[in-house]
ZAMARGU-4260 file (C-alpha; in steps of 0.2 Angstrom, whole numbers, plus 5000, padded with zeros to 4 digits):
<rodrens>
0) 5059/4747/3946 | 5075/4745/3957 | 5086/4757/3950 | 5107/4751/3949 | 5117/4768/3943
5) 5134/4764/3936 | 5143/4780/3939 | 5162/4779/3929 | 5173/4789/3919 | 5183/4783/3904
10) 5195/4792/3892 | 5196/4780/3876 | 5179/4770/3883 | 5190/4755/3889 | 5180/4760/3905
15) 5163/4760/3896 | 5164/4745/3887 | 5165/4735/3904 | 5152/4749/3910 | 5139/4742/3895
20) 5143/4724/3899 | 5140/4728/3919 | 5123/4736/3915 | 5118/4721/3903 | 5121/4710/3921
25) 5110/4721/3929 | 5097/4720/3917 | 5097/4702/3916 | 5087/4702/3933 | 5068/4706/3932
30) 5063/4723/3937 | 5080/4731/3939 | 5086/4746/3930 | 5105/4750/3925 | 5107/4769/3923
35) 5123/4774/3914 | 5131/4791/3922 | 5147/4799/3916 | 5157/4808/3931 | 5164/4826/3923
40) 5180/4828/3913 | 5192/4840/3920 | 5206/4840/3908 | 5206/4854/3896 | 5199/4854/3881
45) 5215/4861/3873 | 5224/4844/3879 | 5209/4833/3872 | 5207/4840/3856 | 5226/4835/3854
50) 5221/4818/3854 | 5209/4811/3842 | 5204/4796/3852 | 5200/4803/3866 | 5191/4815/3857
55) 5181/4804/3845 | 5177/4793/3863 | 5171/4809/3872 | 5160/4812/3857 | 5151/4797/3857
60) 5147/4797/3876 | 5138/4814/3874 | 5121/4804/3875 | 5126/4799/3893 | 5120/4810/3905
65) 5133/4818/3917 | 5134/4811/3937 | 5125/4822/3949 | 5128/4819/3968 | 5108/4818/3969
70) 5107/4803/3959 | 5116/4793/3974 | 5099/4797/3984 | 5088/4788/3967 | 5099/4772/3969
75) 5095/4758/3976 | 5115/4751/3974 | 5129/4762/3965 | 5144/4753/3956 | 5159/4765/3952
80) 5171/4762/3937 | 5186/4772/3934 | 5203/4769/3923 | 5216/4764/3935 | 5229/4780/3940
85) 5247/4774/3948 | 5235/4762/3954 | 5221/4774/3961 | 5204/4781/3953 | 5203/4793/3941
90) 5206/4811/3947 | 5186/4812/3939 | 5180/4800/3950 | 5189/4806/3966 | 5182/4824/3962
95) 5164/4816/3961 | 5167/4806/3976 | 5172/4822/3984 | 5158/4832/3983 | 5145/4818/3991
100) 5147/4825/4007 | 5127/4831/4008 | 5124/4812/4004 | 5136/4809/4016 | 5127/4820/4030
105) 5110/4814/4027 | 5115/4794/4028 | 5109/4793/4006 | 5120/4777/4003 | 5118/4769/4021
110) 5112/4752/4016 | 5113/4751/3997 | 5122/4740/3988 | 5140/4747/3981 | 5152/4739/3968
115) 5167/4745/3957 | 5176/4742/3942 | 5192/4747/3932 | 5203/4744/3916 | 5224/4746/3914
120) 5237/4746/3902 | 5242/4728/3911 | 5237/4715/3922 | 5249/4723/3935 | 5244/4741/3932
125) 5236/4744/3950 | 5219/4736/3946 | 5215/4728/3964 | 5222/4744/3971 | 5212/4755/3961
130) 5194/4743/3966 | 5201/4747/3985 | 5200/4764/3981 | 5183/4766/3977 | 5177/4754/3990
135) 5185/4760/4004 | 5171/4777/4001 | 5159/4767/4000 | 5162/4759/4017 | 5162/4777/4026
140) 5147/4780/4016 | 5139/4766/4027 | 5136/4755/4008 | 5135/4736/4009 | 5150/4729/3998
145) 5149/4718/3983 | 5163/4709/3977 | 5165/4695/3964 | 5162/4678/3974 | 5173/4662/3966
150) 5158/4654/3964 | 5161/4661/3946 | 5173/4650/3942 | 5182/4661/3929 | 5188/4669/3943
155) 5202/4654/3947 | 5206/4655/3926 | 5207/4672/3922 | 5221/4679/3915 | 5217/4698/3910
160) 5204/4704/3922 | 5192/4701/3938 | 5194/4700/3956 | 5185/4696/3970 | 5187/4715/3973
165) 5176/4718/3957 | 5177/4718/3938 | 5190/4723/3927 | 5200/4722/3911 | 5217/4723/3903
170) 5218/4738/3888 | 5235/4734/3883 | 5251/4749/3881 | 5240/4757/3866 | 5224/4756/3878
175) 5216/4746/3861 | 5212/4728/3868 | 5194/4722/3871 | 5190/4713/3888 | 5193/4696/3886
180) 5178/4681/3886 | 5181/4680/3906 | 5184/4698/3910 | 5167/4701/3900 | 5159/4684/3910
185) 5166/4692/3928 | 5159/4711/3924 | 5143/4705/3918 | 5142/4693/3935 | 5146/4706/3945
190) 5130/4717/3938 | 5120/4701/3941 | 5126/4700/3958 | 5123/4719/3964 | 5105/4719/3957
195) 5100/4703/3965 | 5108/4708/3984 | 5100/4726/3981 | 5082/4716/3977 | 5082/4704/3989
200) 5087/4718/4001 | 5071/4729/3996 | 5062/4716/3996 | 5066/4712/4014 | 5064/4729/4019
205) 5048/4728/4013 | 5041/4712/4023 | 5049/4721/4038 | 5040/4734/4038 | 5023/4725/4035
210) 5029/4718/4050 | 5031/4734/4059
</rodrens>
């Protein structure tokens, strides 16, 4: 089984839910695997037992299995989510990223398939910015970048999330909205996409080296 892990961080699961949608696109190709991985929470838990959503949304991810840096070598393609921040990643995400320099060093992500997503507050709240963010790691990580090609044509009519920079969604000022039918379409086209780039290039390595 090729194996796609969806690494992200979420605070109320507006992250997850594009996180679950993604993984269902990556499903949909035969013999690919989505594996869901949570990156750490570093806010205390003094501040998030203040809050009851982000509490009650922490709770209900406890099945999902923390991001270890050694996962990165187990993938055959990584896609990234975070919560836009003043229009970077999450200060989660960053500290993961961070701390993949023995991936870094022994080339783990040269050649795989990378991706990202991200939700905000408003369709102006940094989402294109925050995708660069997480790509531009993935480049010095020597990762093959996949976008969102306008070949999806919900890319030319969406109103609340999507890019050719990756998936994404609109949570509104109370961070309560679901993605919309096309920001759901985009996210689940983008999984799609990053399995079948990550097989065919498998594959190909394979014939190559029967050929070598």
């Amino acid at each position: 089984m090729l194996k796609v892990y969806i690494i992200f961080y979420t605070r109320y699961g507006n992250t997850f839910k594009l996180a679950e949608i993604i993984s269902n696109g990556v499903r949909s190709v035969k013999d690919c695997e989505a594996i869901l991985r949570r990156t750490a929470e570093l806010a205390p838990e003094e501040i998030i037992k203040k809050d009851e959503r982000w509490k009650k949304a922490r709770e209900s991810l406890k099945t999902i299995s923390e991001a270890k840096a050694s996962d990165l070598f187990d993938a055959d393609a990584v896609i990234f989510g975070t919560p836009t921040r003043y229009g970077n990643m999450s200060s989660s995400l960053k500290d993961f990223i961070d701390k993949t320099a023995g991936v870094w060093v022994k080339g783990g992500l040269v050649g795989k398939v990378g991706a990202a997503f991200t939700s905000s507050t408003s369709i102006h709240g940094g989402q294109e910015t925050t995708l660069l963010t997480m790509l531009i790691p993935m480049l010095h990580h020597g990762m093959i970048i996949a976008g969102i090609p306008y070949s999806e044509e919900k890319l030319f009519t969406t109103t609340a999330g999507g890019s050719p920079y990756g998936a994404s969604s609109v949570t509104g000022m109370m961070a309560d909205q679901p993605p919309t039918k096309e920001a759901e379409a985009l996210a689940w086209a983008l999984g799609k996409r990053v399995a079948e780039l990550a097989m065919k290039l498998k594959l190909g390595e394979e014939i190559l080296g029967k050929q070598g």
